[in-house]
Each structure stands twice: as C-alpha cells, then as structure tokens.
C-alpha beads as a LAMMPS data file, in Angstrom:
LAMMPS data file: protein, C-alpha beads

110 atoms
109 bonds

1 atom types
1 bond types

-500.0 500.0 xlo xhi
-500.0 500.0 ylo yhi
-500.0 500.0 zlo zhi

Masses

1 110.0

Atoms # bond

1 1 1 -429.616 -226.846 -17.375
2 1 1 -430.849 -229.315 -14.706
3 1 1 -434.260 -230.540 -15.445
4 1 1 -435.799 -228.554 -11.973
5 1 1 -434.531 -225.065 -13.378
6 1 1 -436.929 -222.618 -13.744
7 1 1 -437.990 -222.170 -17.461
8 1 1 -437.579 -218.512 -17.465
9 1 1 -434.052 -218.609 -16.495
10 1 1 -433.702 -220.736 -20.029
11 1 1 -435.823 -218.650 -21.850
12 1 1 -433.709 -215.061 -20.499
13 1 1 -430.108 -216.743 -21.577
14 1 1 -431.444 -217.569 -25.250
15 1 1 -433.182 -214.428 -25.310
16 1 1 -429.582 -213.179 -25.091
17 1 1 -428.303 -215.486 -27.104
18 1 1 -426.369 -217.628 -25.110
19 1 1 -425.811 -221.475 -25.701
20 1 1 -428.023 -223.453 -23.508
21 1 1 -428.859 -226.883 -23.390
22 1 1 -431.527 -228.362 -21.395
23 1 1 -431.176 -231.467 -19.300
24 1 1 -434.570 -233.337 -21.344
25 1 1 -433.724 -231.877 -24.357
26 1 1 -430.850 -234.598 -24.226
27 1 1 -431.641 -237.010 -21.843
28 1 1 -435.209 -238.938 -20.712
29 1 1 -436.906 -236.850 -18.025
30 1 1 -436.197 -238.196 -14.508
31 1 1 -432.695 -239.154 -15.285
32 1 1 -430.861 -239.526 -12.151
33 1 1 -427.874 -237.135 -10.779
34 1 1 -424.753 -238.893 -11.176
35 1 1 -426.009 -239.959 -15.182
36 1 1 -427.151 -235.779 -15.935
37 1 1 -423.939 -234.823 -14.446
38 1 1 -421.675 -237.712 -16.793
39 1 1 -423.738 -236.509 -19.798
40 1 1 -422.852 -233.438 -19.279
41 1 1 -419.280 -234.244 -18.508
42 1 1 -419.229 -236.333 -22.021
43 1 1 -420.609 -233.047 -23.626
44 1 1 -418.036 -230.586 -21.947
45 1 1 -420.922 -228.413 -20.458
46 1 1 -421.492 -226.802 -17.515
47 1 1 -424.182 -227.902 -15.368
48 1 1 -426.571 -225.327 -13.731
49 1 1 -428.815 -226.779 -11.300
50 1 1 -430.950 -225.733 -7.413
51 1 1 -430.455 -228.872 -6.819
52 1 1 -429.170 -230.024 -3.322
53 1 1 -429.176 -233.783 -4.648
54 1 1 -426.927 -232.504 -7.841
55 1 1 -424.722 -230.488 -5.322
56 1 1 -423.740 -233.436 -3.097
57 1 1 -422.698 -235.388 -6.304
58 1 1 -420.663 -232.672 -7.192
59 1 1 -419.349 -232.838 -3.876
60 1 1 -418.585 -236.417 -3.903
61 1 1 -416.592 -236.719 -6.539
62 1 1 -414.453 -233.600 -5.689
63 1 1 -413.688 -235.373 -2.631
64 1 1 -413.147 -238.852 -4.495
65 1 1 -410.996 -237.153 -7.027
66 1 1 -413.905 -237.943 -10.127
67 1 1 -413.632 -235.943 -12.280
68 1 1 -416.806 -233.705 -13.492
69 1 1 -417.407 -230.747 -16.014
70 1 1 -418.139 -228.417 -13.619
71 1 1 -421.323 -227.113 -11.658
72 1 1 -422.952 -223.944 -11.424
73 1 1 -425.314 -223.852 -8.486
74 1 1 -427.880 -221.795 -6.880
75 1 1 -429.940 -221.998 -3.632
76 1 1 -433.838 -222.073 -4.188
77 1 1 -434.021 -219.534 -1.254
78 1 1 -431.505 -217.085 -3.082
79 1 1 -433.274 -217.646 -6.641
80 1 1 -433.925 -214.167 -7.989
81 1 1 -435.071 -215.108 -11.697
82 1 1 -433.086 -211.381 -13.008
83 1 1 -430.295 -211.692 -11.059
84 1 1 -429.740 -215.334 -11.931
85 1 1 -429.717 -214.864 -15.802
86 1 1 -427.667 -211.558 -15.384
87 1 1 -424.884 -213.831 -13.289
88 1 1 -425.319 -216.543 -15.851
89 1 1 -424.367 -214.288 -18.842
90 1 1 -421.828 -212.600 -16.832
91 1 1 -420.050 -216.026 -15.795
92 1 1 -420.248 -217.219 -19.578
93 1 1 -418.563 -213.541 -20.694
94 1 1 -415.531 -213.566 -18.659
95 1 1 -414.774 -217.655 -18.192
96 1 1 -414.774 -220.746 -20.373
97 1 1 -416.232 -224.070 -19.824
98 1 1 -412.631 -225.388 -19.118
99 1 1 -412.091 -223.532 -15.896
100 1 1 -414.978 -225.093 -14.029
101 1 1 -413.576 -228.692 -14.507
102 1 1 -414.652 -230.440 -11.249
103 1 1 -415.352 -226.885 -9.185
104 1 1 -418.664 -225.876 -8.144
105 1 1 -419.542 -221.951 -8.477
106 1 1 -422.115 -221.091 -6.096
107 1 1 -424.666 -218.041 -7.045
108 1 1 -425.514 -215.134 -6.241
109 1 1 -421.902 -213.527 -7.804
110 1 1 -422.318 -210.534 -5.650

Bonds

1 1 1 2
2 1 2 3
3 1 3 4
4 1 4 5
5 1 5 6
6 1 6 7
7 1 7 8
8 1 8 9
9 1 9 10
10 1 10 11
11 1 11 12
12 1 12 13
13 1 13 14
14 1 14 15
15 1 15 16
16 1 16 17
17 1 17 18
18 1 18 19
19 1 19 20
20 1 20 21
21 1 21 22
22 1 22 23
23 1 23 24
24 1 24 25
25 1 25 26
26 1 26 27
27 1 27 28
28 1 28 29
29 1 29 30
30 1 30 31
31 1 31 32
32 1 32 33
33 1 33 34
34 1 34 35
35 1 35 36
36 1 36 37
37 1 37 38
38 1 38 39
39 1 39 40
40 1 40 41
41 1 41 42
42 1 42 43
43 1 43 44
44 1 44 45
45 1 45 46
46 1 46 47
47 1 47 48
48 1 48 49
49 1 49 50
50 1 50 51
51 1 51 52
52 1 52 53
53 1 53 54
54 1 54 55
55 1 55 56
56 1 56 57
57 1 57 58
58 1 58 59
59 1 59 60
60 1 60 61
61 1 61 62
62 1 62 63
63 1 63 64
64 1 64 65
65 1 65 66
66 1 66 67
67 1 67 68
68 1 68 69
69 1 69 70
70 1 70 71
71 1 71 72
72 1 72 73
73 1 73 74
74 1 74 75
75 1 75 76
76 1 76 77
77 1 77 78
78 1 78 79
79 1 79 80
80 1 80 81
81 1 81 82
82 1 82 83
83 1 83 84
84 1 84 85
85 1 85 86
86 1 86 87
87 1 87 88
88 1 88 89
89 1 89 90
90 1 90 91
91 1 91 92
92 1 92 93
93 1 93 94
94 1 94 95
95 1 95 96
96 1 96 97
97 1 97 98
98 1 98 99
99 1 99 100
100 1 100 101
101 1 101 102
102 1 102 103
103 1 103 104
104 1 104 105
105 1 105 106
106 1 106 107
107 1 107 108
108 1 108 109
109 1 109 110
C-alpha cells in the first residue's frame, strides 16, 4: 500500500486476511515515487496506490521498458472504500503477483 491509501482499505484486506504491507511500515514516511515503487519491485509486491504522481512513474517506465512489480491503481474520485477492498480481494483470488509485472490495473473492476 502507498503511504496516501486510506487506512480502512488496509484495515478491510487484513480483516480478511489478506497479505498487506504498508508503504511506512517498510520504508521512512515521505519516501519518494520512483524509491516506493523499486522497494516494492525488490520485494515482488504489488503496489496499490490513488496516486497520480505513482501512476505517471508507472507510466514511465512502461514506456522506457523499466521494469516494475506491477501497480494497482485507483482514482480518488472513483474511491468507494467497499468496493475497493471487495476488488482488492477479488484481484488477489484469481491472479498472482507475477502477472502484474510492469502493467498497471486500473479500479473499479466492474
């Protein structure tokens, strides 16, 4: 998790007992993009952020041919806190980490 998502998005994914890592729970707070998106390349995670910033990094280095773990991302404007976990444990049911390398999936699923 990016350090700008919403704590009860964190909170609903443990609740269900799903495997998630917060950005400052790894790094120093106020890391910048390019170094919260290497760590979590390093760590083979998943990234979920709202962050536009995050998103053009992600973008950047598709289009430089870098090579990133993967991004999940999520418009503030489309952030329904429900909805968001529910797509969250529904992407980590049916994929693995592996098939994000260096693709961004955008949220809302449906």
């Amino acid at each position: 998790m990016d350090e700008n998502v919403h704590g009860a998005i964190t909170s609903g994914l443990r609740q269900r007992h799903i495997n998630v890592l917060i950005a400052q729970e790894d790094i120093p707070e106020g890391t910048p993009d390019p170094a919260v998106l290497d760590r979590a390349t390093e760590l083979g995670r998943v990234l979920f952020t709202q962050d536009d910033d995050l998103l053009a990094e992600a973008a950047r280095r598709q289009r430089m041919g870098e090579p990133f773990a993967g991004v999940i991302y999520i418009h503030q404007d489309k952030l329904i806190i429900g909805r968001c976990i529910e797509d969250l444990e529904l992407l980590t049911q049916v994929s693995e980490p592996e098939q994000f390398v260096n693709y961004v999936q955008y949220l809302p699923l449906r």
